[in-house]
C-alpha positions as a printed NumPy array, in Angstrom:
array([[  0.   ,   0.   ,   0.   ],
       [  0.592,   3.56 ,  -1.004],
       [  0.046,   6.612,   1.552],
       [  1.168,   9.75 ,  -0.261],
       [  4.272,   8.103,  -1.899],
       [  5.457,   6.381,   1.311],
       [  5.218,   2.728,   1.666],
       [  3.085,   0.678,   4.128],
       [  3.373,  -2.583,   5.057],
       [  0.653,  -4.13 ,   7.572],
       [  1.945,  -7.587,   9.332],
       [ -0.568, -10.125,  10.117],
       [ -0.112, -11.729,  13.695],
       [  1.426, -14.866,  12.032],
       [  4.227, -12.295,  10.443],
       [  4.131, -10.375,  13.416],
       [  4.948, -13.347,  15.814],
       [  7.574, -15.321,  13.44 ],
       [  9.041, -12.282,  13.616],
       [  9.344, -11.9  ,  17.028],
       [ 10.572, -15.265,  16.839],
       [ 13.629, -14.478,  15.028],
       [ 14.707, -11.763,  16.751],
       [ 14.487, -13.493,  20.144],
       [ 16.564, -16.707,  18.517],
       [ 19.3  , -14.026,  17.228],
       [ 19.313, -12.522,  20.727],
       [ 19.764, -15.897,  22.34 ],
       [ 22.577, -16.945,  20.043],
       [ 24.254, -13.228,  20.84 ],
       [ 24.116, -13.671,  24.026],
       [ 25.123, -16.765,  24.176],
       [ 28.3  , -16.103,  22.153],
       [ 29.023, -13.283,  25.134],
       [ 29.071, -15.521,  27.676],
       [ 31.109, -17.673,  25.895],
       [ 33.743, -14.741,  25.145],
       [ 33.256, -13.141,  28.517],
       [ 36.476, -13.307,  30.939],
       [ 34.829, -11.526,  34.096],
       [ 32.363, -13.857,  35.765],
       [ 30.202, -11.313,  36.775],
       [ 29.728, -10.472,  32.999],
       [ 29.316, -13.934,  32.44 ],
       [ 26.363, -14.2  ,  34.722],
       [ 24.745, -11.466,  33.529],
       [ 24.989, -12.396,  29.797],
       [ 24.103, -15.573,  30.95 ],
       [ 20.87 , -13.984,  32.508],
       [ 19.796, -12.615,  29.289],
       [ 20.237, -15.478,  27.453],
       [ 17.906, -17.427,  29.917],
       [ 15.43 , -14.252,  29.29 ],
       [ 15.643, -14.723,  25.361],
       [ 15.22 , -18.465,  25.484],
       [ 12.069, -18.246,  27.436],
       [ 10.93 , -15.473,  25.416],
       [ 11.664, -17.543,  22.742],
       [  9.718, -20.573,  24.138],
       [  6.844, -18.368,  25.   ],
       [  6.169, -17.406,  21.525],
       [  6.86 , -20.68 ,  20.261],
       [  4.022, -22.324,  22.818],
       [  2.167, -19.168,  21.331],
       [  2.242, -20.041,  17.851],
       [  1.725, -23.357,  17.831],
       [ -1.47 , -23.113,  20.183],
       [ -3.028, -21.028,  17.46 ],
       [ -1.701, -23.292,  14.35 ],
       [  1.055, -21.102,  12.591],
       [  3.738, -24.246,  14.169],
       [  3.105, -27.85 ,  14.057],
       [  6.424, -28.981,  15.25 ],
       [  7.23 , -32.908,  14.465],
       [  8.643, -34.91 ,  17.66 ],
       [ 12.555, -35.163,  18.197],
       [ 13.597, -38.454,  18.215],
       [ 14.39 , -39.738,  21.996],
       [ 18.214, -39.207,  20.858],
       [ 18.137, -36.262,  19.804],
       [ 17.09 , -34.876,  22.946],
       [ 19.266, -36.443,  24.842],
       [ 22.114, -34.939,  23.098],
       [ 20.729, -31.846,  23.486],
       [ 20.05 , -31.84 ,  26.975],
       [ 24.068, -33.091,  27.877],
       [ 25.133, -30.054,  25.599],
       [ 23.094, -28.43 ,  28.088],
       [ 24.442, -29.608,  31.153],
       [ 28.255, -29.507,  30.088],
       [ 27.138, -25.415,  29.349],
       [ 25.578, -24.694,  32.896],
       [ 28.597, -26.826,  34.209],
       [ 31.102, -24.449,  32.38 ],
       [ 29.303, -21.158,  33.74 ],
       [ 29.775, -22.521,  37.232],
       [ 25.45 , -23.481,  37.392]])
């Protein structure tokens, strides 16, 4: 859409959430990285703290958008998941959680 030779784009709530969606992933993975390069453990914890913020977030509006249909997520196989959750663990064990 035109308004007096500007342009206008209108997101639906699908757009709108997906979105959101990628900008909370590419916050997680930023902050992630900082903790990773972060020498100071206070600075660790607190990048730490906003990755757990952005990974919720990002879990929120995943829950969000797959309650009203825009997801349908297949199942992880049992390995899968597994490795995922070690990666996990050896992380919180390497920030000192």
């Amino acid at each position: 859409m035109t308004d007096g030779g500007k342009c206008r784009a209108a997101l639906n709530e699908r757009d709108s959430l997906q979105d959101m969606l990628y900008g909370e992933s590419e916050l997680a993975a930023l902050y992630a990285e900082a903790v990773c390069g972060s020498g100071a453990k206070s600075l660790r914890n607190a990048f730490a703290a906003n990755f757990a913020a952005a990974a919720e977030a990002q879990y929120e509006l995943l829950t969000l958008m797959t309650a009203r249909g825009y997801l349908s997520p297949s199942p992880a196989d049992g390995e899968a998941v597994k490795r995922a959750a070690d990666n996990f663990k050896r992380a919180c064990k390497s920030l000192g959680n």
